[in-house]
C-alpha positions as CSV (number, residue, x, y, z in Angstrom):
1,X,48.7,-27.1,297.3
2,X,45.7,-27.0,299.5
3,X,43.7,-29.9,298.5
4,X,44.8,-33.2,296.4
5,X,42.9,-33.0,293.3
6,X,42.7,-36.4,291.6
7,X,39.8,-38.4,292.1
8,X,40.2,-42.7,292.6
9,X,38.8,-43.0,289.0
10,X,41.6,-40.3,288.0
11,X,43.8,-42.6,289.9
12,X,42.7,-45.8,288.3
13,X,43.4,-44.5,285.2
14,X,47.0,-43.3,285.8
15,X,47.9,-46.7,287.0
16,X,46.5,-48.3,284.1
17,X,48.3,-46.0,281.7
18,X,51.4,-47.2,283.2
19,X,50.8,-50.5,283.8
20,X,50.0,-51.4,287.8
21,X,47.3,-52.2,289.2
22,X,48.3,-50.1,293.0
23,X,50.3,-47.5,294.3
24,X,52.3,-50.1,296.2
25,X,53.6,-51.4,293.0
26,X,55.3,-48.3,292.3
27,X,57.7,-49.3,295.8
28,X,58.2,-53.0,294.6
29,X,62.0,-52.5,295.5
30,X,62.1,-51.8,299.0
31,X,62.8,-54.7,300.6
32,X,59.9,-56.2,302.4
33,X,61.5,-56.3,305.3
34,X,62.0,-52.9,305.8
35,X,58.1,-52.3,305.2
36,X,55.4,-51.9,308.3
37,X,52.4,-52.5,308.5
38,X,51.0,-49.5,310.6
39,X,52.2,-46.2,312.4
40,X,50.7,-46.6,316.2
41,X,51.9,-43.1,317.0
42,X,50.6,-41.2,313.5
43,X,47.2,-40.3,314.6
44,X,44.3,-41.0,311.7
45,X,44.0,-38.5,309.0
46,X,42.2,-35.3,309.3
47,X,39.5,-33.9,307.2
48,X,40.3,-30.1,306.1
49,X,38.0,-28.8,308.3
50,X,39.7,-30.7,311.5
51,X,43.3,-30.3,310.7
52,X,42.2,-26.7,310.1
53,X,40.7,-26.4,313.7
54,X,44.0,-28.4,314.9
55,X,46.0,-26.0,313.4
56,X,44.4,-22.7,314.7
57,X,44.5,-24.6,318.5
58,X,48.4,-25.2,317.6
59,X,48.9,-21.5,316.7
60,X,46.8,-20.5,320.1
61,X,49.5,-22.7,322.5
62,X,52.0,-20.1,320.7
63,X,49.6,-17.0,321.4
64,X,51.3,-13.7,320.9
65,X,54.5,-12.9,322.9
66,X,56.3,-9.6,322.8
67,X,59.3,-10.2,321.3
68,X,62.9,-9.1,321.9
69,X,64.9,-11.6,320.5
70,X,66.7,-10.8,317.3
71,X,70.8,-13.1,316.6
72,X,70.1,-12.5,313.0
73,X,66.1,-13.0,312.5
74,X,64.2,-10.0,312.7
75,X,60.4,-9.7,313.4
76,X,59.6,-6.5,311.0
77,X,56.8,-5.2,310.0
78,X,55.5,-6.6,306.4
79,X,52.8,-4.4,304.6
80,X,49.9,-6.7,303.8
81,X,50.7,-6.1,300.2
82,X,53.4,-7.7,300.3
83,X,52.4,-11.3,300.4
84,X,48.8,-10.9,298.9
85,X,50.7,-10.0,295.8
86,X,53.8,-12.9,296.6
87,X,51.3,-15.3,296.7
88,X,49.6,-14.6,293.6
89,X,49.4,-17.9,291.4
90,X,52.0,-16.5,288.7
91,X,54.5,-15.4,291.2
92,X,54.3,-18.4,293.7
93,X,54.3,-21.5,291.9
94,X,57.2,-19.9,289.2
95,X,59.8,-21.8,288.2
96,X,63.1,-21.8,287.3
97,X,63.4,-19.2,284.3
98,X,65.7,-21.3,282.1
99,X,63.5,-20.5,279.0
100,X,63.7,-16.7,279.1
101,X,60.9,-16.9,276.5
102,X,58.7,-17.9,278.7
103,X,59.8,-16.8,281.6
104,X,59.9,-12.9,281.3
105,X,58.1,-12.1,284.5
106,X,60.3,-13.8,287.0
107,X,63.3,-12.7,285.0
108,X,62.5,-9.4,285.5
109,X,61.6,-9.6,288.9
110,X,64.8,-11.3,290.0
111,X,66.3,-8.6,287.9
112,X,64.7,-5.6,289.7
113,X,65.8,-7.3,293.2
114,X,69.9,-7.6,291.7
115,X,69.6,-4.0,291.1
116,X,68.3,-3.0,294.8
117,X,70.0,-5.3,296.4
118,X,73.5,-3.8,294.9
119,X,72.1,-0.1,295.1
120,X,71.9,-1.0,299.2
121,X,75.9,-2.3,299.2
122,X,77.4,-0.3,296.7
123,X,78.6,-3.0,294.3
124,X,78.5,-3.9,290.6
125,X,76.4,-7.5,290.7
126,X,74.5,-9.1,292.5
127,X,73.4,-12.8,292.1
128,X,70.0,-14.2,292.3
129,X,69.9,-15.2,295.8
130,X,71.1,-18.2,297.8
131,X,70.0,-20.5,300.1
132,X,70.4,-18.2,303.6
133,X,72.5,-15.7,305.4
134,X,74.9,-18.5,306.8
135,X,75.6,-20.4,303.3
136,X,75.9,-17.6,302.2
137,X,79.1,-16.8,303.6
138,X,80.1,-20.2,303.4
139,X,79.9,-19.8,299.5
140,X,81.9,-16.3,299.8
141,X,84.6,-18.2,301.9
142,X,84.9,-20.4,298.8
143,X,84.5,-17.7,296.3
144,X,87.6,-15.5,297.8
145,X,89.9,-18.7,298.0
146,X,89.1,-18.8,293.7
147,X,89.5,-15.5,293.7
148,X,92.9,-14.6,295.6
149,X,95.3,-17.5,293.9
150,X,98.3,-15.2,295.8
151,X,97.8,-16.4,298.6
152,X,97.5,-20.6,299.1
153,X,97.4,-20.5,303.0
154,X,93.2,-21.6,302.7
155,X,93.1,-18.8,306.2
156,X,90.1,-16.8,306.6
157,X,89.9,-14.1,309.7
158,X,86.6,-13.8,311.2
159,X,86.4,-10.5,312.8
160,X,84.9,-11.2,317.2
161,X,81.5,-9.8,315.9
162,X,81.0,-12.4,313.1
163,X,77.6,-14.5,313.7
164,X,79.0,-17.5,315.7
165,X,76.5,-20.2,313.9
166,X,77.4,-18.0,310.4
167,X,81.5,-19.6,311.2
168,X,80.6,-23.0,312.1
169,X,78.6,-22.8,308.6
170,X,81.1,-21.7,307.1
171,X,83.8,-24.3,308.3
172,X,81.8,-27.3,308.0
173,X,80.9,-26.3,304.5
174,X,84.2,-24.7,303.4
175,X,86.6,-26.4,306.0
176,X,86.7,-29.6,303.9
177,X,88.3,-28.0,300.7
178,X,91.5,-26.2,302.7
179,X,90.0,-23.2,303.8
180,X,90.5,-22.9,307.7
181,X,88.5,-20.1,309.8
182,X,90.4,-18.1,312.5
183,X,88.6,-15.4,314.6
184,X,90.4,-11.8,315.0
185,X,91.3,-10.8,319.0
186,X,88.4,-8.9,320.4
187,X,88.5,-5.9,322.4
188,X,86.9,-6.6,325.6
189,X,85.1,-3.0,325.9
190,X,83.9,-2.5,322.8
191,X,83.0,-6.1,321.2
192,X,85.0,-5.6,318.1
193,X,88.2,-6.2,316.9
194,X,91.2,-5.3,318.2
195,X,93.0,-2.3,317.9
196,X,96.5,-4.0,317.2
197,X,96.5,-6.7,314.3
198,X,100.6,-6.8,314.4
199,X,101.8,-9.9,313.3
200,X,98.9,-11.3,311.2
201,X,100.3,-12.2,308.0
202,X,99.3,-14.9,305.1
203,X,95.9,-14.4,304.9
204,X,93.3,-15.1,302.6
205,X,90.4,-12.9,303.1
206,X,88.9,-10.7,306.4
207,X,85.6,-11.3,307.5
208,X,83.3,-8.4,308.8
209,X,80.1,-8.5,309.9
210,X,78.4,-5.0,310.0
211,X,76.5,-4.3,312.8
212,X,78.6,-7.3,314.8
213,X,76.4,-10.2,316.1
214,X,76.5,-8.1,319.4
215,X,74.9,-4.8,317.0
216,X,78.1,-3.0,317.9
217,X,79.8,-1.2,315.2
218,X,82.5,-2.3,313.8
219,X,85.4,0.0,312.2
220,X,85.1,-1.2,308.6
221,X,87.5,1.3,307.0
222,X,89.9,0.4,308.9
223,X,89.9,-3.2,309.1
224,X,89.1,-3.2,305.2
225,X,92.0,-1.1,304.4
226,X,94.3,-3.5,306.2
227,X,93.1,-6.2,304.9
228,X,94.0,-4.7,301.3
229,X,97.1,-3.5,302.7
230,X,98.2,-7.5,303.7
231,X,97.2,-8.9,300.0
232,X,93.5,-10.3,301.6
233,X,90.1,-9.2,300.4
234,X,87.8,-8.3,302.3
235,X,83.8,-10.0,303.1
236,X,80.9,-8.4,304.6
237,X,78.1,-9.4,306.5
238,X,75.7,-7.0,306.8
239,X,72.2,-6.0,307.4
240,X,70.4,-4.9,304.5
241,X,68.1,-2.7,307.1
242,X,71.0,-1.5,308.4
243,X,72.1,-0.7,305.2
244,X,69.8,1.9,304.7
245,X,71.5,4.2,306.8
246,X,75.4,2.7,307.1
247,X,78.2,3.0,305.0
248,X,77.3,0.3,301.7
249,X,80.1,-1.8,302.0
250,X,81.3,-1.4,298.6
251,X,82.6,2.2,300.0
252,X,84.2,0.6,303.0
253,X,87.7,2.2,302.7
254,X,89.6,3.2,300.2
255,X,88.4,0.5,297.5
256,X,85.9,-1.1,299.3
257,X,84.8,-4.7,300.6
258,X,85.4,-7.2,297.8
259,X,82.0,-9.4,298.4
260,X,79.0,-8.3,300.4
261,X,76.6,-10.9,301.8
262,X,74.1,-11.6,304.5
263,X,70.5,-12.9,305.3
264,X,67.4,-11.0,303.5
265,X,64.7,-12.2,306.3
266,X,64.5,-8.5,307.1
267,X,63.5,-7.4,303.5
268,X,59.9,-8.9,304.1
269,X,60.3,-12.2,305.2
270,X,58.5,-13.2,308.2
271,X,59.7,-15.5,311.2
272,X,59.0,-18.7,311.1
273,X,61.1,-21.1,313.1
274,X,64.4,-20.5,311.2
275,X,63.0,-20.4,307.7
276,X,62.4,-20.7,304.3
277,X,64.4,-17.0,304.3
278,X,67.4,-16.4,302.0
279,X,70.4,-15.2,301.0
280,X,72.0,-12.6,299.6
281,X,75.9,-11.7,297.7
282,X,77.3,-9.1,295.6
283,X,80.1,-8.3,294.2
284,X,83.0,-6.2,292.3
285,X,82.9,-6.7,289.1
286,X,86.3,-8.1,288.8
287,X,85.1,-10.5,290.7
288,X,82.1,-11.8,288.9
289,X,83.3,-15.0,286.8
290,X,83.6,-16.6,290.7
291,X,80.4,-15.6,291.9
292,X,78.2,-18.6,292.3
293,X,74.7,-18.9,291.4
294,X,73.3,-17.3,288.3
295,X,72.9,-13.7,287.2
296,X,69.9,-12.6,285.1
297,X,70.6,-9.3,282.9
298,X,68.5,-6.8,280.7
299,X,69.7,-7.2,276.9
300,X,66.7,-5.8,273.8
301,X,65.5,-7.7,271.4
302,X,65.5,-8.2,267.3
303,X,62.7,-5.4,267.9
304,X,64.7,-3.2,270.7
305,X,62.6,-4.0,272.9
306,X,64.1,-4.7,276.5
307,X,64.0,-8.2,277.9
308,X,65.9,-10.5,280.4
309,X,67.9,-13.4,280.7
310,X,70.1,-15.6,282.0
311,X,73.4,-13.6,281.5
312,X,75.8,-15.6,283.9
313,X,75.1,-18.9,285.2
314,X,78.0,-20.3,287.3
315,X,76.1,-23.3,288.4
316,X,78.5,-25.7,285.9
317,X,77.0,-28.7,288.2
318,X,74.8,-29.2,285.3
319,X,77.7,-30.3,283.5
320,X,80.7,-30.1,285.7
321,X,80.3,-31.9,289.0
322,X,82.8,-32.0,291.2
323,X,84.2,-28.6,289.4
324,X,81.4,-27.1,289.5
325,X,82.0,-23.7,291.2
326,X,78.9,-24.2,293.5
327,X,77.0,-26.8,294.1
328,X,74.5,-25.5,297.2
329,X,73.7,-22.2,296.3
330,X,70.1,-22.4,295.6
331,X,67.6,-19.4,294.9
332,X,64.9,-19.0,297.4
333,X,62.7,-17.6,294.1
334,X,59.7,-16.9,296.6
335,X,61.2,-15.2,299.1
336,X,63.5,-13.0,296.7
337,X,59.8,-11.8,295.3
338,X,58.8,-11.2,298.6
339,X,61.7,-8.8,299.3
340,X,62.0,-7.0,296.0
341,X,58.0,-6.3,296.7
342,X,58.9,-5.3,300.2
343,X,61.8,-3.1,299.0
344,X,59.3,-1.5,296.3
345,X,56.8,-0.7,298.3
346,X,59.1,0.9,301.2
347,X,61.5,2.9,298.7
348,X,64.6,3.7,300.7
349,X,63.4,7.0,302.4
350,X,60.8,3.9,303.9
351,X,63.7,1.2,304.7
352,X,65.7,4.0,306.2
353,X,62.4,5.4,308.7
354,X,62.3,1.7,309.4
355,X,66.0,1.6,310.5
356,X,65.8,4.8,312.8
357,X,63.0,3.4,314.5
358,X,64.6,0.1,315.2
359,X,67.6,2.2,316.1
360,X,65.5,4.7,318.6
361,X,63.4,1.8,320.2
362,X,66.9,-0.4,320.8
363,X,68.2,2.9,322.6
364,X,65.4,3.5,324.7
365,X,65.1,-0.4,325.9
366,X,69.2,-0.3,326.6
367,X,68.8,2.4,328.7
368,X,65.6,1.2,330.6
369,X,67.2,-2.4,331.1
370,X,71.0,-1.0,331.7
371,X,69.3,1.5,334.8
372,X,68.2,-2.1,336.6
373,X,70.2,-3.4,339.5
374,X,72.0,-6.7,338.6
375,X,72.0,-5.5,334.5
376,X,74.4,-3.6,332.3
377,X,75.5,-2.9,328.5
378,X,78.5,-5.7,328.0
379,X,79.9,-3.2,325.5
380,X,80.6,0.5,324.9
381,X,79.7,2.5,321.8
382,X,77.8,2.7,318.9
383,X,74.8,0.0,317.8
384,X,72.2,-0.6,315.7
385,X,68.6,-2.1,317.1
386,X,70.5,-4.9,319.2
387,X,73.0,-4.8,322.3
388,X,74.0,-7.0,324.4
389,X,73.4,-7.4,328.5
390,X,75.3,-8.5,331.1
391,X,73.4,-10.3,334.0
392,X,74.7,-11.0,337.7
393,X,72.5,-14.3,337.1
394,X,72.0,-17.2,334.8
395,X,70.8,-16.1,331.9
396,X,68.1,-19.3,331.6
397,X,66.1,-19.2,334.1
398,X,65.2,-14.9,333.9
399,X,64.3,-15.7,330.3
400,X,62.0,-18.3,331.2
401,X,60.5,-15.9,334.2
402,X,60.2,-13.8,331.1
403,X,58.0,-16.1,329.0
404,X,55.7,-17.0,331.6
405,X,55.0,-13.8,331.7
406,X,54.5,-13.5,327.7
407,X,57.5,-12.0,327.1
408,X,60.0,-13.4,324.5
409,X,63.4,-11.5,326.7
410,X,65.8,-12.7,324.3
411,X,68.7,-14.7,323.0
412,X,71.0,-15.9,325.9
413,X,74.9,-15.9,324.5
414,X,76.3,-18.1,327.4
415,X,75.2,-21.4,325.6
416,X,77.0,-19.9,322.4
417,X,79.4,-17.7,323.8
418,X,80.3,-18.9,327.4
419,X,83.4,-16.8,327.2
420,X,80.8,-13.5,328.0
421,X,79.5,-15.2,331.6
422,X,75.7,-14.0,331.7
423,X,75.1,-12.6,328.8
424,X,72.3,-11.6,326.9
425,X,71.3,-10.3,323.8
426,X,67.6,-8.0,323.3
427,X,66.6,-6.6,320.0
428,X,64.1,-4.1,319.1
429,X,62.9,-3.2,315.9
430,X,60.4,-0.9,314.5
431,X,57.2,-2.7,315.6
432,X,58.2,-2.2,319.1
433,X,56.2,1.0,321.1
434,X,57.3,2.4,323.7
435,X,54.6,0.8,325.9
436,X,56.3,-2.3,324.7
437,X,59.3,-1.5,325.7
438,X,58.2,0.3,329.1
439,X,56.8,-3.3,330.0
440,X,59.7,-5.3,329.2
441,X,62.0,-3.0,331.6
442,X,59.3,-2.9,334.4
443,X,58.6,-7.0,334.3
444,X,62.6,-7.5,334.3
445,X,62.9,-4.8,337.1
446,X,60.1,-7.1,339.0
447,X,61.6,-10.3,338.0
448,X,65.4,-9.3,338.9
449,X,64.5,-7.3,342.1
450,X,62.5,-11.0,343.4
451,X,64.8,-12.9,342.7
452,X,67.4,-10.9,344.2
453,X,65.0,-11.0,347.3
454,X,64.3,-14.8,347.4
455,X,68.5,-15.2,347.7
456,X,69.2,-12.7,350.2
């Protein structure tokens, strides 16, 4: 809301309606005690006109960075459209359609983004979005232990390249109701999983992420088959950019990844220091009476004419509690409209031009950093608009060099991953040039090649 709009009479007269006589009435029950009389380090309020000028001096101290730093949020371009239409009154202050009467626009809307959403993984349903990427799998880890009552063991695999922050989500989220979280052996040159899995029985469900947090390439058919093979089912994370030229995960293998899910930041969502972004699931169908959230479907009415509703709504909290078969998996309405706008305007033959530039641009800045003395590629093969670095130095202090020079280098993994030494991990996506990218390998060269000279 950009400006409060009741007056001290319109006040007055609320308070009188209700019977005070201040604001401070309506907090009679805090203790007094607990009450202060001032805040000496809350500056005075601002006009609009100051905090305005504030925030514009704020946003200056940021200034514009190139940046390379992706670890599962993506800076994409967004078509103007996109949020001039988002932010329209109708579409942004929406609310929850429970009355599909009067709620026909957003019904529709979250219906059109269900159907791209499992047109990009190649399953039957999708729900109406949940919180983010990481909950996201949280609430898959849960859904899978419902859904596989063969196996009682509560063990979920995490294949290596599974987003590290995604499986502590995941565990202090799903960890409390028996479900434990064990990562698969990695293969040292390639980043993903091992090529022997002998011995690994009793499991629950397989975790893939696909690309891998490293943007290595998993083999999905492979992994999902055995997975089938030992009685587990099978979750993936993936990038719905990616998407747009991988394998859907619903067509990994012979049947296919059981649950997809993931973070939709890419879909049109800008960065803004971890959020509000969202998250996405689908499913099989045989699957669907787990799936938390709440589905909205396209029925006709007494006059055939089509209209939306509510068709599944799994959030039993209203009524169930404790049973309830979520109770945290809440629909980022906003951003969902902001994506299924994004995903309109692009088509796929757009998402997918998006994808092979990310793909081209992370090529060419892997081989102009990898050709610098002191830095190589930390693993072989395939990616997709990420890899990961190797350093002969602490990661830290290059990526501050970096900054200084307006540079964003990065995500260092040591911190995260400390296993992988001096590692670090650069994205590029499509609104990279190649002048971009030229820099950034020139002002590491520089930066490496000094520092190399200060210690000899």
């Amino acid at each position: 809301m950009p400006f409060i709009p009741h007056t001290d009479d319109d006040i007055r007269e609320m308070l009188a309606a209700i019977g005070v006589k201040r604001i401070d009435d309506l907090f009679d029950e805090i203790p007094k005690e607990l009450l202060i009389d001032s805040l000496d380090e809350i500056p005075e309020a601002l006009n609009e006109m100051q905090i305005t000028r504030l925030m514009h001096e704020r946003a200056a101290i940021d200034g514009a960075p190139l940046c390379f730093i992706g670890a599962g949020a993506y800076e994409h371009h967004i078509p103007q459209a996109v949020w001039d239409i988002a932010t329209r009154g109708e579409y942004y202050s929406a609310y929850t359609p429970y009355q599909a009467e009067a709620s026909q626009g957003t019904l529709q809307t979250i219906y059109e983004y269900q159907t791209m959403i499992t047109a990009l993984t190649g399953h039957d349903v999708s729900n109406a979005s949940l919180y983010d990427g990481a909950s996201s799998l949280a609430e898959a880890a849960l859904m899978v232990a419902r859904s596989n009552r063969n196996v009682k063991s509560g063990r979920i695999l995490l294949a290596p390249g599974v987003n590290p922050t995604y499986g502590k989500v995941a565990a202090a989220i799903a960890g409390s109701q028996g479900i434990s979280f064990e990562r698969l052996p990695m293969d040292a040159a390639t980043g993903n999983c091992a090529a022997s899995l002998d011995g690994i029985a009793d499991v629950v469900a397989v975790v893939i992420q696909q690309p891998s947090f490293f943007g290595t390439l998993e083999d999905v058919d492979r992994l999902t088959d055995w997975a089938h093979e030992h009685g587990a089912l099978v979750v993936a994370v993936v990038n719905p950019t990616a998407l747009a030229l991988l394998k859907a995960p619903g067509h990994w293998g012979e049947d296919g990844a059981d649950i997809a899910c993931g973070e939709g930041q890419p879909l049109g969502v800008p960065l803004s220091s971890g959020g509000p972004y969202f998250g996405f699931m689908t499913c099989r169908q045989k699957h669907v009476r787990q799936m938390p959230g709440r589905i909205v479907g396209r029925t006709t009415d007494l006059d055939g004419q089509p209209g939306y509703t509510l068709t599944l709504q799994a959030r039993e909290q209203h009524i169930r509690r404790s049973k309830a078969t979520s109770n945290i998996c809440t629909n980022q309405g906003l951003m969902v409209t902001a994506a299924t706008i994004y995903m309109s305007l692009l088509g796929f033959d757009g998402l997918a031009a998006v994808a092979r530039r990310a793909q081209r641009n992370t090529a060419r800045l892997a081989a102009g950093l990898g050709a610098i003395a002191g830095v190589e590629r930390l693993f072989a093969g395939p990616h997709f608009h990420e890899v990961a670095l190797a350093l002969d130095r602490p990661v830290g202090p290059v990526l501050k060099a970096l900054a200084e020079r307006n540079i964003l280098g990065g995500f260092d993994l040591s911190g995260l991953l400390p296993e992988l030494g001096n590692a670090l991990l650069v994205c590029a996506t499509e609104t990279k040039t190649e002048a971009d990218i030229d820099t950034y390998v020139a002002t590491l060269g520089d930066i490496m090649s000094k520092e190399s000279r200060r210690l000899a």
